[in-house]
N, C-alpha and C positions, 0 to 999 in steps of 0.2 A: 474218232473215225477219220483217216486218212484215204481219200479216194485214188489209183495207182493208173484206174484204167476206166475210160468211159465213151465205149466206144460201138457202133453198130448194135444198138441193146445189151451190149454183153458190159458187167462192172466186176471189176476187182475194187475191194475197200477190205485196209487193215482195220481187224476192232481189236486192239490190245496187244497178243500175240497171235493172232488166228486171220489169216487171207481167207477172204470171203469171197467168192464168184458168183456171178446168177445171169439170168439170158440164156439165148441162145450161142452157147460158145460153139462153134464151125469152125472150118478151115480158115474159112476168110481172115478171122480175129483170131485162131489158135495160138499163132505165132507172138503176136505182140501181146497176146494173153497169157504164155508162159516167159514170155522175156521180163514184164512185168514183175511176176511173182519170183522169178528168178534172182531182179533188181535186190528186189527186198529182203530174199533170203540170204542174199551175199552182204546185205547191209548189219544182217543180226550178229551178236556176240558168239563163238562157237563156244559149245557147251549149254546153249539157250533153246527152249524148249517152242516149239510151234506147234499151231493144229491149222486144218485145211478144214474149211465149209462149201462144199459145194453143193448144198440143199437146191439154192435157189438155179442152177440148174435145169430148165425146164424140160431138156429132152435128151437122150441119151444119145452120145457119137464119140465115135472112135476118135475123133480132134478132144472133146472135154478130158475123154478118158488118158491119151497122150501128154495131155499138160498137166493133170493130176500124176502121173508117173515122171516127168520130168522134176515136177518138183520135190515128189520124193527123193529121185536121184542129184537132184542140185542141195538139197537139205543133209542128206547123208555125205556130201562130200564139202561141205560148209562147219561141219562137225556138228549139227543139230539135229536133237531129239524131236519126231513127230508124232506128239501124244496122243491125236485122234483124226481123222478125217471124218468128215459127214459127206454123205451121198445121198441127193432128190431120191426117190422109187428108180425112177427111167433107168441113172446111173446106175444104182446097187445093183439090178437085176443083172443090166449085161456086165457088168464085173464080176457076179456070181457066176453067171454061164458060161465066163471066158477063163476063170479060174484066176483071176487077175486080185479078187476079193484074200486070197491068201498073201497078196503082198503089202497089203496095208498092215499099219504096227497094230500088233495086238495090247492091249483089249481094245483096241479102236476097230477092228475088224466088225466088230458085231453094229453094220451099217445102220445109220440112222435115217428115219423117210421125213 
C-alpha cells in the first residue's frame, strides 16, 4: 500500500492496481484529491488496467463525485482500462439519481455499498 494523499481526514492509498479514497472528500481537498489520483494515473503503463474504491467515502457530494469523473476522464485519455469502481451507499444513490451511475464501466456499474 502506497499512501498518495493524507490530508484534512480525506486519504488516497494505492493497494495493487486500485486508488482507494475514504473521508470526507469536499471542496476544500477535491482538488489535490483528483490531482493526486491523476499523478498516478499518468504514472501507469497505457494499456494497464485500474479500479477506483470509493467505498470509504462517508458522505455523498458533488466534489467526491467530480473527482471520481476526472479520473475516469484522466484514465480514458492515459490509454487505461477502468475495470470497476466501488461507491459508499451516500455515493451510489446520488449517481443513480443524477444518471451519472450509466458512466461508469460496466459490469462495474452494478455499485457496490
Amino acid at each position: 500500500m502506497s499512501v498518495l494523499l493524507d490530508r484534512d481526514g480525506v486519504r488516497l492509498v494505492v493497494r495493487g492496481r486500485t486508488l482507494a479514497a475514504s473521508g470526507e472528500a469536499d471542496f476544500d481537498v477535491a482538488a489535490s484529491l483528483a490531482a493526486a489520483g491523476r499523478e498516478w494515473l499518468g504514472a501507469q503503463e497505457s494499456g494497464g488496467v485500474v479500479c477506483f474504491d470509493l467505498k470509504g467515502v462517508n458522505r455523498a457530494s458533488s466534489a467526491a463525485i467530480s473527482v471520481m469523473l476526472e479520473w475516469l476522464r484522466c484514465a480514458r485519455e492515459c490509454g487505461l482500462e477502468v475495470e470497476s469502481v466501488r461507491l459508499s451507499e451516500p455515493l451510489a444513490r446520488v449517481t443513480s439519481l443524477a444518471g451519472i451511475d450509466r458512466l461508469l464501466p460496466s459490469p462495474a456499474r452494478a455499485v457496490e455499498a
